[in-house]
MARBA-3410 file (N, C-alpha, C, O; in Angstrom, 1 decimal):
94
-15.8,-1.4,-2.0,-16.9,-2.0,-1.3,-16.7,-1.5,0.2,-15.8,-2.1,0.8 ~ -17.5,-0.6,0.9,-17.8,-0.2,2.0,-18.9,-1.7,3.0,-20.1,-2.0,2.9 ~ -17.8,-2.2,3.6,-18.7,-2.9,4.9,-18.6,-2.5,6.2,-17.8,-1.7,6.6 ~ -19.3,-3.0,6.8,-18.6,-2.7,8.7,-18.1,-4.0,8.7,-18.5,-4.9,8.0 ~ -16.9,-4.1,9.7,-15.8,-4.9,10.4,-16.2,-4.6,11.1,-16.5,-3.4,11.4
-16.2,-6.0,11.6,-16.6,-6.6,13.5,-14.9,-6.2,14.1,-14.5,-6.3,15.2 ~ -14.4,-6.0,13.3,-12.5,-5.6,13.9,-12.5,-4.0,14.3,-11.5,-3.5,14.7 ~ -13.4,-3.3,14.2,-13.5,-2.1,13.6,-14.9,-0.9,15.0,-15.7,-1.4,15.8 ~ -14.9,0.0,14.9,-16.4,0.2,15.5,-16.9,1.2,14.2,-18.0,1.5,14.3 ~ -16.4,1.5,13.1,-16.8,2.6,12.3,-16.8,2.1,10.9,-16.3,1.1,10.5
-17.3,2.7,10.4,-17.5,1.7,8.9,-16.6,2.1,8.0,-16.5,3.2,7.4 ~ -15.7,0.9,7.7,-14.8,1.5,6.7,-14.5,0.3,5.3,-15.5,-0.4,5.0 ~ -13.4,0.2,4.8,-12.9,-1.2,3.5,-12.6,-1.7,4.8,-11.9,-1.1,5.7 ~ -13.2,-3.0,4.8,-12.0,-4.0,5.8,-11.1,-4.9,4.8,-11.3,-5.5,3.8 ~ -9.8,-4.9,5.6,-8.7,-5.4,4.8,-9.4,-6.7,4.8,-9.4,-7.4,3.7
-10.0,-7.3,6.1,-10.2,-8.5,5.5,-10.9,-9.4,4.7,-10.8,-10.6,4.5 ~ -11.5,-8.5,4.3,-12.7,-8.7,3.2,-11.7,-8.2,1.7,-12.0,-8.7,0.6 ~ -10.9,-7.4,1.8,-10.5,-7.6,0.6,-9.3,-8.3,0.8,-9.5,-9.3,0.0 ~ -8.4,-8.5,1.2,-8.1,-9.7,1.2,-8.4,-10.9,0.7,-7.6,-11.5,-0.1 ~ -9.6,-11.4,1.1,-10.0,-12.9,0.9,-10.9,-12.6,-0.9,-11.2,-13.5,-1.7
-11.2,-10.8,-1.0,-11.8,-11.1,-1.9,-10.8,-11.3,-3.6,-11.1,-11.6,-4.7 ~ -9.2,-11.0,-2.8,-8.3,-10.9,-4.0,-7.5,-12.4,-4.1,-6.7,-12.9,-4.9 ~ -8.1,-12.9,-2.8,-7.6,-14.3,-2.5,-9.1,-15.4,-3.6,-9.1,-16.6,-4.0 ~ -9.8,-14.5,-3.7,-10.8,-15.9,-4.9,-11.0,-15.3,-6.1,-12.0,-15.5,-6.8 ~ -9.9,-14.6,-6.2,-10.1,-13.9,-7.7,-9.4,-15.3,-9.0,-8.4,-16.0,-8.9
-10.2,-15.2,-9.9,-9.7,-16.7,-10.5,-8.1,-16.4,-11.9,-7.9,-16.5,-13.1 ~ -7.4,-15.9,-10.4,-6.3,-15.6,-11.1,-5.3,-16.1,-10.2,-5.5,-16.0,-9.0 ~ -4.3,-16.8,-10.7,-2.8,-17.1,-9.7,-2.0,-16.0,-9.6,-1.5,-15.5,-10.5 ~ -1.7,-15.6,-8.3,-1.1,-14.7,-8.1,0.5,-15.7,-7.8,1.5,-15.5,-8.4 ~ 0.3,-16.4,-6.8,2.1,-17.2,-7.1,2.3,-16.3,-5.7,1.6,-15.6,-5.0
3.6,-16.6,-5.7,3.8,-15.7,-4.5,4.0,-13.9,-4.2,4.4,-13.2,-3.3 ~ 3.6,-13.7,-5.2,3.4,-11.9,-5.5,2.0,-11.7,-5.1,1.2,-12.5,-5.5 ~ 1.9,-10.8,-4.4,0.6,-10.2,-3.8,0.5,-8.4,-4.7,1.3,-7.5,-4.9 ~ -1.0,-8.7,-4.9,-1.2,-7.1,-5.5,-1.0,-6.0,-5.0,-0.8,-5.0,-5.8 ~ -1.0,-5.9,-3.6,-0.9,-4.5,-3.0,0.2,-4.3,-2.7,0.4,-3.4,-1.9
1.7,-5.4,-3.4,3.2,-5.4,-3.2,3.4,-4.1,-4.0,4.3,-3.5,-3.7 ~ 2.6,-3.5,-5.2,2.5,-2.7,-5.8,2.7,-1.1,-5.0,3.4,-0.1,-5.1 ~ 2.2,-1.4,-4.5,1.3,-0.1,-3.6,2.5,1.1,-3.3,2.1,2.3,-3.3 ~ 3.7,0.8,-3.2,4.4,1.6,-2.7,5.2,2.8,-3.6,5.6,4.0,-3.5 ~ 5.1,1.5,-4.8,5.7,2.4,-6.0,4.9,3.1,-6.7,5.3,4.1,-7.3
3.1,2.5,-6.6,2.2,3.5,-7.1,2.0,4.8,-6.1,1.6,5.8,-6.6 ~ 2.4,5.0,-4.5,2.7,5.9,-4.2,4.2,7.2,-4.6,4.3,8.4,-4.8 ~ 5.1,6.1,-4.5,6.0,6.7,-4.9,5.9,7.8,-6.5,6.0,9.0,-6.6 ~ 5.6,6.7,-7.4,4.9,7.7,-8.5,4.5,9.0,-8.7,4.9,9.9,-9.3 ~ 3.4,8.8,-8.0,2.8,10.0,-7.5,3.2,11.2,-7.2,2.8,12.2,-7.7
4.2,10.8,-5.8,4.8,11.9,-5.1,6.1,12.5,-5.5,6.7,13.4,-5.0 ~ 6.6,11.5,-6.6,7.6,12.3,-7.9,6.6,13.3,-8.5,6.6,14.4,-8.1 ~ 5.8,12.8,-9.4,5.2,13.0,-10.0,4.3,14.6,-9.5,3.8,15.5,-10.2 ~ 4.5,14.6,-8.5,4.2,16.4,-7.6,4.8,17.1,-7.7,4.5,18.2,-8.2 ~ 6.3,16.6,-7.2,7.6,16.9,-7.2,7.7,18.2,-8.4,7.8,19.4,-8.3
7.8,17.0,-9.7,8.6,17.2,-10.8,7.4,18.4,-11.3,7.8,19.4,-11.9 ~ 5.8,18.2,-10.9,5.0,19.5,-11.8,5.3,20.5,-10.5,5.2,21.7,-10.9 ~ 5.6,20.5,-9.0,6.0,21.5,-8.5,7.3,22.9,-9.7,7.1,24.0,-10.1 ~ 8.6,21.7,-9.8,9.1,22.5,-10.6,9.0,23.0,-11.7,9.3,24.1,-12.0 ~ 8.3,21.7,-12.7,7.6,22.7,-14.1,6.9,23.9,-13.8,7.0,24.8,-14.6
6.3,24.1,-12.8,5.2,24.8,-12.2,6.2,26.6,-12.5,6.0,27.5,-13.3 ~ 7.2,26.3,-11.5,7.9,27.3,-11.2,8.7,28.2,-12.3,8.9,29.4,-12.4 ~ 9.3,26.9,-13.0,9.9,27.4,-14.0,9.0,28.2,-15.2,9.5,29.0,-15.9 ~ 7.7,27.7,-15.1,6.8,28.2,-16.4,6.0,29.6,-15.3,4.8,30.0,-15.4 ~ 6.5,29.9,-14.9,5.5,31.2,-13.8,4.1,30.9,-13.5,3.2,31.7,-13.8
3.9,29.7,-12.7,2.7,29.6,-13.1,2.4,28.7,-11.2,3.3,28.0,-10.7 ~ 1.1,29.0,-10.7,0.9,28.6,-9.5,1.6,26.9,-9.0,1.3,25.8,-9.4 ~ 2.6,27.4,-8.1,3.1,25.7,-7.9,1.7,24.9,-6.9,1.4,23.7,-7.1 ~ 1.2,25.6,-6.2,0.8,24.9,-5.0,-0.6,24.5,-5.8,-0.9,23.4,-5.6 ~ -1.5,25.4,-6.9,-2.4,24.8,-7.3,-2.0,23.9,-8.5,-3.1,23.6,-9.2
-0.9,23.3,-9.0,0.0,22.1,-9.7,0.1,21.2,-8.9,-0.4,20.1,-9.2 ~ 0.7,21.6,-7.9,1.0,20.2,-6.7,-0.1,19.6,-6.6,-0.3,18.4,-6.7 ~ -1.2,20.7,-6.5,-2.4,19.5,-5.7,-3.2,18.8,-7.0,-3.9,17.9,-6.9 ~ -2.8,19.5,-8.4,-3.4,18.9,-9.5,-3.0,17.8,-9.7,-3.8,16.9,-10.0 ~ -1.6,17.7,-9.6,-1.0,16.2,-9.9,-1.5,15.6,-8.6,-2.5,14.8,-8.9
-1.3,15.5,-7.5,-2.1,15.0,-6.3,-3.1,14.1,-7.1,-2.9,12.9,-7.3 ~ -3.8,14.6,-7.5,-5.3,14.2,-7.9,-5.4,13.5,-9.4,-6.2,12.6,-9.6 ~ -4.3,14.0,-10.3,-4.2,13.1,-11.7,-3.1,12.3,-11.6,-3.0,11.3,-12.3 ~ -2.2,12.5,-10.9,-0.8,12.0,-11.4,0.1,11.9,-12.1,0.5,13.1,-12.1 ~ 0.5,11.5,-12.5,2.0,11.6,-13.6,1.5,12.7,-14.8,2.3,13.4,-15.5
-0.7,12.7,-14.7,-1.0,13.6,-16.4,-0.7,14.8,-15.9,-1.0,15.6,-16.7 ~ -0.3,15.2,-14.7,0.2,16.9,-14.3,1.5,17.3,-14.7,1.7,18.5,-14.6 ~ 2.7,16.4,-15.3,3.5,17.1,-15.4,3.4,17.3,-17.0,3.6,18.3,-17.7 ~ 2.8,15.7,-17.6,2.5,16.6,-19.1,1.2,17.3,-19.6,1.0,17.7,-20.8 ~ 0.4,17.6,-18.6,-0.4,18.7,-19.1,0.2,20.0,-18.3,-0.6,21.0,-18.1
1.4,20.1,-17.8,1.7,21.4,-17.6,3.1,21.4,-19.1,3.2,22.5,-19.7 ~ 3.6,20.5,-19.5,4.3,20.6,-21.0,3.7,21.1,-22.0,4.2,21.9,-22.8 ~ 2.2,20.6,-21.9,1.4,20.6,-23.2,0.8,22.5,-23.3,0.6,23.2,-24.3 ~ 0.8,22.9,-21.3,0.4,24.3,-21.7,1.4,25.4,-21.9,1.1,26.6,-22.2 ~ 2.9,25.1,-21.7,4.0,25.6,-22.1,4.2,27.2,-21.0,3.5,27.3,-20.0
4.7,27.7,-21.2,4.8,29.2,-20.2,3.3,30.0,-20.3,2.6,30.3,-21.3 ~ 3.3,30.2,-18.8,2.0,31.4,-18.7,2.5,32.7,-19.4,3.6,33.1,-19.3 ~ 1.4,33.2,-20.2,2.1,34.4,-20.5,0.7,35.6,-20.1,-0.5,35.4,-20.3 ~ 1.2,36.6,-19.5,0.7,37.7,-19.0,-0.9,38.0,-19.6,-2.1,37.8,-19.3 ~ -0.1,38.6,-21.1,-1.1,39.1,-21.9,-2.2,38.2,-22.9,-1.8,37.2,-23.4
-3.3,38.5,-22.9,-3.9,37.7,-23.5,-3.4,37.6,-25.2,-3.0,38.4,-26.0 ~ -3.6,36.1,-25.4,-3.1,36.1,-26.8,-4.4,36.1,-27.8,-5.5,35.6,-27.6 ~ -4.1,36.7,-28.9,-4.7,37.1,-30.2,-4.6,36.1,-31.0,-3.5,35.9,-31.5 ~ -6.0,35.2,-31.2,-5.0,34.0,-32.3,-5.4,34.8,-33.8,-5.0,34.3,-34.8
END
């Protein structure tokens, strides 16, 4: 949800609006807040680069256009670089 904040001069998510909107969600949160999450769904991720940077390398195959795939899917970059196994040169004949 895109609003303007009066906190703000440009239009962006205001925290405070999601805040209060996760604050009437008709769920008990207890003392755990959702966006306590946030750091390990980053973290994730940026393994998750990591590890298809090296598949990348090891299978001869572009790291930097890997990195930015997982960037963008996540964790599905290191097994859809498993699932495509080594680049091989020549085209194959099935």
């Amino acid at each position: 949800m895109t609003v303007f904040c009066e906190f703000q001069s440009r239009l962006v998510v205001c925290p405070h609006i999601v805040h209060r909107t996760l604050r009437s969600l008709p769920v008990d949160w207890g003392d755990q807040r959702p966006y306590a999450v946030w750091p390990f769904f980053v973290l994730g991720f940026v393994a998750s680069m990591l590890i298809a940077g090296q598949m990348a390398r090891a299978r001869t195959r572009s790291i930097r256009a890997w990195v930015w795939v997982t960037a963008v899917i996540g964790p599905l970059g290191p097994a859809t670089l498993h699932v495509l196994g080594n680049r091989s040169d020549k085209a194959s004949h099935a």
